[in-house]
matplotlib code that plots the C-alpha trace (Angstrom):
import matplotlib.pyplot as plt

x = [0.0, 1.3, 1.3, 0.7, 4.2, 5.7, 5.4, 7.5, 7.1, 5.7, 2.1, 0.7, 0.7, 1.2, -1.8, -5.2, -8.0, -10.7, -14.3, -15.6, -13.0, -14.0, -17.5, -17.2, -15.5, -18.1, -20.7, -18.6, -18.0, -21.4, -22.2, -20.2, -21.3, -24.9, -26.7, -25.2, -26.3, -29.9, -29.9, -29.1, -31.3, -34.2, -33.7, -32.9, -34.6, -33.3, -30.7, -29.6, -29.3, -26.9, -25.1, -24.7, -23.5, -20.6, -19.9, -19.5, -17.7, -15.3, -14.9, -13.8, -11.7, -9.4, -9.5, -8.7, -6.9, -5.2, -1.4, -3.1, -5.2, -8.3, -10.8, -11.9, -13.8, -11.0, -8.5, -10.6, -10.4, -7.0, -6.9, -5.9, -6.1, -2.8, -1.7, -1.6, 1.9, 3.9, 1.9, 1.9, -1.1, -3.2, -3.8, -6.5, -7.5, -7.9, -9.1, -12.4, -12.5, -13.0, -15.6, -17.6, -17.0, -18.8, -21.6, -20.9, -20.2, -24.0, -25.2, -27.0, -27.1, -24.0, -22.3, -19.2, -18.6, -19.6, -16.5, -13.7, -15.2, -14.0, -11.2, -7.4, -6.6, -9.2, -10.4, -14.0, -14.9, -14.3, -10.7, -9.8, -11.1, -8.5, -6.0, -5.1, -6.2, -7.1, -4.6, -4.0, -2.2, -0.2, 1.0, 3.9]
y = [0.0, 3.3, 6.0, 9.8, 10.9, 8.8, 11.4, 14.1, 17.7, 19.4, 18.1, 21.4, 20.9, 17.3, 15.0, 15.3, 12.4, 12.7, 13.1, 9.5, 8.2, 10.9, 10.5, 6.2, 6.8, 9.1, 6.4, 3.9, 5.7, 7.1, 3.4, 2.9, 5.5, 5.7, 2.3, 2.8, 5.7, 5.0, 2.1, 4.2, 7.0, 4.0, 2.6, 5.7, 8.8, 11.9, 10.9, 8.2, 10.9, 12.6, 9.7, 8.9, 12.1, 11.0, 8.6, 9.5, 12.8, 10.6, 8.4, 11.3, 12.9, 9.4, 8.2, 11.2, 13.2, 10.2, 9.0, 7.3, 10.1, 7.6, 5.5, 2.6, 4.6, 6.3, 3.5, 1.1, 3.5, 4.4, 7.8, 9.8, 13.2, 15.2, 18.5, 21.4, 21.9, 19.0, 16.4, 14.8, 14.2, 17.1, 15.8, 15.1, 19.1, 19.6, 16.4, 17.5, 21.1, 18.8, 17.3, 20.2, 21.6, 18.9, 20.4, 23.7, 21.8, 20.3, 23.8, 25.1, 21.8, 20.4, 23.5, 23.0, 19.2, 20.0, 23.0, 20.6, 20.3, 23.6, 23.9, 24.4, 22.3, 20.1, 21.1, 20.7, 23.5, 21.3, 20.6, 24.4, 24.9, 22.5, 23.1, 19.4, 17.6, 14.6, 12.7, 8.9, 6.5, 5.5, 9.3, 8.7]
z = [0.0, -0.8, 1.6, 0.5, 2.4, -0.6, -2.8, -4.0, -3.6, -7.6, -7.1, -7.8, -11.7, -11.9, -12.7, -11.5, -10.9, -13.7, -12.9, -13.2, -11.3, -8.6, -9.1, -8.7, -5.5, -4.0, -4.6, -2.9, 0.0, -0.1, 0.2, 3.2, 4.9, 4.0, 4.7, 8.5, 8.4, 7.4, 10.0, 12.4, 11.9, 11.3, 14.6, 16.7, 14.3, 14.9, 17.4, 15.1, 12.7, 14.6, 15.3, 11.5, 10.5, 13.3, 12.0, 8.3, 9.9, 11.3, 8.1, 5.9, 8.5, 9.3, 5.9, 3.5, 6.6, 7.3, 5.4, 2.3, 1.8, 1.0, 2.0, 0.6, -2.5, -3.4, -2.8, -5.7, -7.9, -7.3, -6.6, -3.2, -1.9, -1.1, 0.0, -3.3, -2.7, -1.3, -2.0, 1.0, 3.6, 4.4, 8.2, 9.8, 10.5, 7.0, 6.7, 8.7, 6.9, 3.6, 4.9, 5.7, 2.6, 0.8, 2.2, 0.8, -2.6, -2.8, -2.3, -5.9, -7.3, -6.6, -8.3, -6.3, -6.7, -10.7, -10.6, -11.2, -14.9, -15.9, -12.9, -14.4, -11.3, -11.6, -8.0, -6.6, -3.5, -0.7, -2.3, -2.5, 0.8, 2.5, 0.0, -1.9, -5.0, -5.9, -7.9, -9.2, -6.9, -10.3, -11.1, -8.1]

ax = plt.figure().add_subplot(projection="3d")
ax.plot(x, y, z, "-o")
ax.set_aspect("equal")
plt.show()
């Protein structure tokens, strides 16, 4: 397994993961996250709720804050999140500010998850707001 530290500094023009790619591993960790979630809020309503959205918190922060830079979404598809400028991990700080921006991404239609399309960087919202990109494992 490759680690994100593995890489060298430069990333800030270097390769970028594509949309699908992106897109295939939202689903799967949508997946992952969601059916808890949903059982969850089933069995306990609101409070369950609450607790999903824990949970899922928790998932994005460990796994994309974390040295891979990826949770299991992103690791079948091959891709990882690292730091603009080094290209190492972005931490698990950052790792949480990502995660809250996905809610500021799915504002207006999901305008901000939709902005890499157009992006030199190839950068959705919640990816300029803690400062990485998404890149492929390969590109090392």
């Amino acid at each position: 397994m490759t680690t994100v530290s593995q890489y060298q500094t430069g990333w800030s023009t270097g390769l970028r993961a594509g949309f699908w790619r992106r897109l295939v591993a939202a689903l799967i960790d949508g997946l992952i996250v969601g059916i808890p979630l949903s059982l969850l809020e089933h069995a306990f309503n609101t409070s369950g709720y609450l607790l999903g959205l824990l949970v899922a918190m928790a998932y994005f922060t460990y796994f994309e804050g974390g040295p891979t830079g990826q949770g299991y979404g992103k690791r079948a598809m091959g891709i990882c999140v690292v730091d603009v400028d080094t290209g190492g991990p972005i931490g698990y700080g950052r790792g949480f500010i990502r995660y809250i921006g996905r809610a500021v991404s799915a504002i207006a239609f999901y305008l901000g998850y939709l902005w890499m399309l157009w992006d030199g960087e190839k950068q959705c919202w919640h990816d300029k707001f803690a400062r990485d990109v998404v890149v492929p494992v390969t590109s090392q």
